[in-house]
RODREN-783585 format. One line per 3 residues: number of its first residue (from 1); their letters; for each residue y, x, z of C-alpha. Coordinates in steps of 0.02 Angstrom, whole numbers, plus 32768, in hexadecimal, padded with zeros to 4 digits. Each point is the difference from the previous one (the first is absolute). Layout:
NUM) A) Y/X/Z ~ ...
This chain:
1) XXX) F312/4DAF/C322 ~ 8047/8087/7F9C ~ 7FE0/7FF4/7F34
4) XXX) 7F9E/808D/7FB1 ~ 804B/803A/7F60 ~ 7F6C/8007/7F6F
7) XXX) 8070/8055/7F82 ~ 7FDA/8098/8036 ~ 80A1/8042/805A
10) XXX) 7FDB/8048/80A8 ~ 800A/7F8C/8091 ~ 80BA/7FD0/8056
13) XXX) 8009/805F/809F ~ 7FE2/7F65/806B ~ 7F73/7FD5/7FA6
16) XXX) 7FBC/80C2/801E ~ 8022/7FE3/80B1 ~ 7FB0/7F69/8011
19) XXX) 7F57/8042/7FA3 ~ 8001/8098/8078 ~ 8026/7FA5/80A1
22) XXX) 7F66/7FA0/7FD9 ~ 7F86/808E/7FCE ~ 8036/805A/80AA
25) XXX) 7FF3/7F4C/805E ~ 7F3F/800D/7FA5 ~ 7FD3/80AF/8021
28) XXX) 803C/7FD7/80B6 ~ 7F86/7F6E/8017 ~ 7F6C/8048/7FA9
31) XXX) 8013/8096/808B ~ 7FFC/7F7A/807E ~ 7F62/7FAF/7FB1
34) XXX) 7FA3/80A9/800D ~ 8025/8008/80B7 ~ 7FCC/7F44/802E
37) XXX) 7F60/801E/7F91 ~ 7FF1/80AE/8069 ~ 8032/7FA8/80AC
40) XXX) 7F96/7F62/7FCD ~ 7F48/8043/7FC5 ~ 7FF4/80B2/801C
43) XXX) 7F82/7FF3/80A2 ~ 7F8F/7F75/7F8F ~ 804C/7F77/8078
46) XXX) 8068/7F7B/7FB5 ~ 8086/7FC8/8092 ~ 7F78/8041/8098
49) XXX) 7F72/7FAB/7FBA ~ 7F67/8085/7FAD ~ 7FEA/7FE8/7F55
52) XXX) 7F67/8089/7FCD ~ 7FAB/7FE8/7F63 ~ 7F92/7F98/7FAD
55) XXX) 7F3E/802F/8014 ~ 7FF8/800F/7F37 ~ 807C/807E/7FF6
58) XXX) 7FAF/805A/8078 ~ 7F5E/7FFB/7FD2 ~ 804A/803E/7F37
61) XXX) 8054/8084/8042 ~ 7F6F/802F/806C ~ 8060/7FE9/80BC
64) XXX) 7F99/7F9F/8049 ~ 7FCF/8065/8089 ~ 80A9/8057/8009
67) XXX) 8049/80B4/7FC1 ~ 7F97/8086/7FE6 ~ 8004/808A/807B
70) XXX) 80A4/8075/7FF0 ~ 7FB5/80A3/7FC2 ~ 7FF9/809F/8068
73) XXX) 8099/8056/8003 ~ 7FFF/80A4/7F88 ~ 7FF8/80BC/8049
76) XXX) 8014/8053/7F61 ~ 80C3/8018/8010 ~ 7FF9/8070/7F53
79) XXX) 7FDE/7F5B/7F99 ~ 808D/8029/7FA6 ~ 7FC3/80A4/7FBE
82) XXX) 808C/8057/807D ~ 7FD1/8097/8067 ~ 8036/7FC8/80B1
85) X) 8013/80A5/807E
């Protein structure tokens, strides 16, 4: 274990080294995390197995008989206020 100087004096270079091997060794698992989280839930299955949601939730959020309809694409290709020619 490598002692932390309180005085107030900047950190020995070992001790530096140490502190940012560790934040990198961090960063590097939390990355990993995010992709086993991804890998792991993203469908709404939990290792093959359907998880869905709870009737409640469904019923607050009003769900319960699925999305709405997707809306009808636009025509009106100006909706930006752009003359197209």
């Amino acid at each position: 274990m490598v002692e932390l100087d309180t005085s107030g004096s900047m950190p020995s270079p070992e001790a530096t080294q140490k502190l940012v091997a560790n934040a990198q060794s961090v960063v590097a698992r939390w990355w990993l995390l995010a992709d086993e989280l991804m890998e792991k839930y993203a469908d709404g299955n939990v290792d093959g197995n359907a998880q869905g949601y709870p009737a409640w939730w469904l019923k607050a959020v009003e769900y319960s008989s699925g999305p709405p309809p997707v809306p009808s694409p636009t025509t009106d290709w100006n909706f930006f206020d752009i003359t197209v020619s």
